[in-house]
N, C-alpha and C positions, 0 to 999 in steps of 0.2 A: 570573671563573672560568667561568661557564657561556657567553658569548660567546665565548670562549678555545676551548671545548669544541667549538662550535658551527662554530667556521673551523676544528678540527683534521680533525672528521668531515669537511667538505666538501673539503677536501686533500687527506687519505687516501683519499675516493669516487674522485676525479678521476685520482689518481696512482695507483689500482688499475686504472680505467675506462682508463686511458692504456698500462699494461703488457697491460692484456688486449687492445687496440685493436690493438696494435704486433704481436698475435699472430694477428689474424683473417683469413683466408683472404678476398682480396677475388673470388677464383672466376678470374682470369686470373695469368700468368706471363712478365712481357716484364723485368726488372728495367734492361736495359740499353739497352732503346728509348728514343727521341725521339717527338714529335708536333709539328708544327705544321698550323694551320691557314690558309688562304686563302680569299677572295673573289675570287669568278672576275666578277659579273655587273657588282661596281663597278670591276673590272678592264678592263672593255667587252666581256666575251667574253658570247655567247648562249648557250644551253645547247646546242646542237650543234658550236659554234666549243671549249669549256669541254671535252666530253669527249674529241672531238682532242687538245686540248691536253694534259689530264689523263695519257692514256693516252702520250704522249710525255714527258710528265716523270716517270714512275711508272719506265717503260721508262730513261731516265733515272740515276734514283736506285738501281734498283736493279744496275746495273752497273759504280756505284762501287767502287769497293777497300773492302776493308771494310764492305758492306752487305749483310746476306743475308737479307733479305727488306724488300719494302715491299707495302703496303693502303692502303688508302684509304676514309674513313666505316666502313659496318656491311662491309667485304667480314674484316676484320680477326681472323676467329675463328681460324686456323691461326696467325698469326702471334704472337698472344695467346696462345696455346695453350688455347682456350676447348673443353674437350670437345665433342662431339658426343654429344649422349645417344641419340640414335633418327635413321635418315635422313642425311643428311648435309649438308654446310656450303654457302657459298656458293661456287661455281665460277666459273673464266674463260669456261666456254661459258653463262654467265646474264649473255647483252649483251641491248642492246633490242630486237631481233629474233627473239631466244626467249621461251618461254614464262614470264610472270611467276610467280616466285617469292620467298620467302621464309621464313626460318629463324626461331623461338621460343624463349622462354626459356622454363625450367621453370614459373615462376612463371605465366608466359602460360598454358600447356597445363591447370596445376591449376586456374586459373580458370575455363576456357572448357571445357575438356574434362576433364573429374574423370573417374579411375580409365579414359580411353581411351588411344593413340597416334593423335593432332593427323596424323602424317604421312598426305599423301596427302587431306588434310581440303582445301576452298574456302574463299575468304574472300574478302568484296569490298573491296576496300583504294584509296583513290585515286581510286576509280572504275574500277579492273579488276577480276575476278577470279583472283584469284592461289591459288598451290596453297601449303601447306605442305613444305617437303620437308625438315623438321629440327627435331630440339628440340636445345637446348645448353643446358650448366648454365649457372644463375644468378650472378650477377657483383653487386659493387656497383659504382654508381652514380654519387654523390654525396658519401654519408658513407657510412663504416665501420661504422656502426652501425644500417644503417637495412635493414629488413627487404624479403626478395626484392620486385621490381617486375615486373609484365608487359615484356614486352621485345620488339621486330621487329627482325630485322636485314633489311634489301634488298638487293640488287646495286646498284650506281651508276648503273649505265648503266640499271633498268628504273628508278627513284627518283631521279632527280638533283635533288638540292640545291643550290647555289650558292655555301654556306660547306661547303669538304671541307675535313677533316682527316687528313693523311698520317701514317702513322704507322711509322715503320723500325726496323730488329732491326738494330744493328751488332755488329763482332766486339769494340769497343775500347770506351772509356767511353763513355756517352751524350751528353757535354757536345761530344766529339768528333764522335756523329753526328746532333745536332740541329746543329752546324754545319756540317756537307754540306749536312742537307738544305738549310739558311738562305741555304749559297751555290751549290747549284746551281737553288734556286728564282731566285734574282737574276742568274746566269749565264744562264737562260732566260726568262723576261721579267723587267726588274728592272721595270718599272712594275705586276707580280704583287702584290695588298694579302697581307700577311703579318697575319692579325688576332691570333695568338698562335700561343705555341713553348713546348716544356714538355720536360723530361725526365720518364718514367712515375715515377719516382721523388720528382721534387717535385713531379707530380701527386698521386700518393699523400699526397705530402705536405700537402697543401691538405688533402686528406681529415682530416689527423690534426689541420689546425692548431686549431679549438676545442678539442679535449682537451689539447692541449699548454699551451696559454696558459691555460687554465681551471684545471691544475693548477700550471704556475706561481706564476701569483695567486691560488691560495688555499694553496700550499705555504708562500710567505714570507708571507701572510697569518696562516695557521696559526703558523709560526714564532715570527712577531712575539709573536702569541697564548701561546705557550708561554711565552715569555720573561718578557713583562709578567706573566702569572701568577704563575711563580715567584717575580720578584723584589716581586710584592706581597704573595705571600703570607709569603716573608718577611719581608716591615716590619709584617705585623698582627701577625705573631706574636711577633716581637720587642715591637712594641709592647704586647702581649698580656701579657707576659711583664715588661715594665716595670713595667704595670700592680699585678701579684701579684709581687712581690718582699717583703712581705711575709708574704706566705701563703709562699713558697718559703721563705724563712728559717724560718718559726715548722716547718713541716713537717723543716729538714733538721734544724733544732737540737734538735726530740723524738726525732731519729734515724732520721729517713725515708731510705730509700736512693737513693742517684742514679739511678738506672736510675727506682725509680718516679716519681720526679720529671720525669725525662725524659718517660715515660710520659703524665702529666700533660699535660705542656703540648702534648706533637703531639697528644695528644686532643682537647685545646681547640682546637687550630690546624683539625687534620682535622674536624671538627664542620661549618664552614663549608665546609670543599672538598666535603666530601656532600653537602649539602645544594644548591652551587653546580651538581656535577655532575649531581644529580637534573634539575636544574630543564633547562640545557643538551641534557641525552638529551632531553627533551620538545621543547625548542625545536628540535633537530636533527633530531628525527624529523619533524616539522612542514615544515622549511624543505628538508628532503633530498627529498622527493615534486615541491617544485617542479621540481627540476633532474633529476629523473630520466631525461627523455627525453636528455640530453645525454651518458648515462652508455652507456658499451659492455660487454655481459657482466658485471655489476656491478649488482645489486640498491640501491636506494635505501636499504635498511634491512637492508644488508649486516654478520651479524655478527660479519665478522673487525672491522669495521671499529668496531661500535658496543662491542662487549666490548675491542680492544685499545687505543682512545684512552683513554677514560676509566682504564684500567688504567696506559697512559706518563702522565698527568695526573696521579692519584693518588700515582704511584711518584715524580714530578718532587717535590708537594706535601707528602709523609713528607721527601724531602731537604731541603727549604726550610726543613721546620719541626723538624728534627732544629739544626741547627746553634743558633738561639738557648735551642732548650731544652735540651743539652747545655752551652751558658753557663750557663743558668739552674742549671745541678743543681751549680755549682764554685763558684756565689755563695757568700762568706764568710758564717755565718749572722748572726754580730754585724750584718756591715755590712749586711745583709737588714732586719734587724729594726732598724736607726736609720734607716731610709730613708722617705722620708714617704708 
């Protein structure tokens, strides 16, 4: 019973942790976008050969049918629809013959700069001095659950990288325009390394996938749990009730009513489910602190959670032990009382 108890809470965490998860603003808005990423320098390009190219495949992609916008790396905030909180975002006139700049996330500014505006702030980054000219809201990252990060977005051209990530807005499904991008990357150098392709969607999805499977395996976990309880607390109680077949005769045959008879035995029955439950809620509470970092909006020692399992447990365990005691109270009392 109280291991039973103990997978139902951790089921219920995850499966509340997973409906809250599926609700959290990850701070951006592309649903219908693609990404793919390339290796320009294992492709043989240098990084001035890479941004030619770049800038011709961008140019490219984005005058396909069906594509209304393409970015590339951090230039991707308009495309994203990432606000601009203060300043503004990164622009086409920030190539590498302008002045180095770049944009922060919120979280960045509350760190370095509590209670000012970063914009128009210096910072030496790289080994330039670069200006700020933007804060934008905070985004996740990683996981869904994990609390704001400092953040830099660059221009490409003053920051070049080597692995870019392209990333496009189509009008039609995503599956449709991460395969543009796929074949106009290969229409324009196919010997281009393609190191990954993603729709934002089953990007998103990687995000969710530990809360997914965590609630999974501990849902049919849980399940299983439920089941085998019931059906064991059925056979003690029956056996329970085997046991006193005596006592049940002598009790109906002075005239005891069925109902208290009944009474009787889910009491006996329910005796052990309390006390299983007790022990369970301690174990749970114990074992629910480990995993709490994996939980999204969802307290460890959450009490819809810890008041409603034990509540479906208890209501499961009155029905288990309702059926042999409701036999017990129709036993003939002769045949009660010759029974050994």
């Amino acid at each position: 019973m109280a291991v039973s108890l103990v997978l139902l809470v951790g089921s219920s965490l995850f499966l509340r942790s997973l409906i809250v998860a599926q609700s959290i603003d990850p701070g951006f808005h592309a649903p219908e976008a693609a990404m793919i990423s390339i290796e320009t320098r294992t492709s043989g390009y240098d990084d001035a050969q890479a941004l030619v190219a770049l800038r011709q495949l961008t140019e490219r992609m984005a005058a396909l049918p069906g594509i209304d916008a393409v970015a590339a790396n951090s230039g991707y905030l308009d495309l994203m629809e990432i606000p601009i909180l203060s300043g503004r975002g990164i622009e086409a006139s920030d190539t590498g013959e302008s002045a180095p700049v770049l944009v922060i996330s919120e979280a960045m500014a509350r760190r370095f700069w509590p209670g000012q505006d970063p914009v128009g702030q210096m910072v030496r980054t790289r080994g330039k001095d670069t200006q700020i000219v933007g804060v934008a809201r905070d985004t996740k990252v990683r996981t869904l659950g994990e609390a704001p990060r400092p953040l830099a977005y660059y221009p490409l051209e003053q920051n070049y990288l080597s692995l870019i990530t392209l990333i496009a807005r189509g009008r039609g499904p995503a599956p449709e325009t991460l395969a543009l991008l796929r074949r106009t990357i290969n229409d324009f150098d196919p010997p281009l390394v393609i190191m990954s392709q993603s729709t934002m969607q089953a990007h998103l999805g990687v995000m969710l996938f530990p809360a997914r499977m965590a609630a999974l395996l501990l849902a049919v976990s849980g399940g299983l749990g439920l089941l085998l309880a019931a059906v064991g607390l059925y056979g003690l109680v029956s056996y329970s009730v085997s046991r006193r077949t005596r006592e049940v005769g002598i009790r109906m045959s002075l005239g005891a009513d069925p109902d208290s008879v009944v009474g009787l035995v889910i009491r006996g029955g329910m005796r052990l489910v309390i006390w299983g439950t007790a022990i369970g809620l301690v174990m749970a509470f114990a074992i629910t602190r480990a995993v709490e970092r994996f939980l999204y909006g969802v307290s460890a020692t959450d009490p819809v959670t810890f008041l409603g399992v034990p509540l479906v447990l208890l209501t499961v365990a009155a029905v288990a032990a309702y059926v042999p005691a409701r036999r017990a109270s129709r036993v003939d009392p002769v045949t009660a009382l010759r029974s050994e």
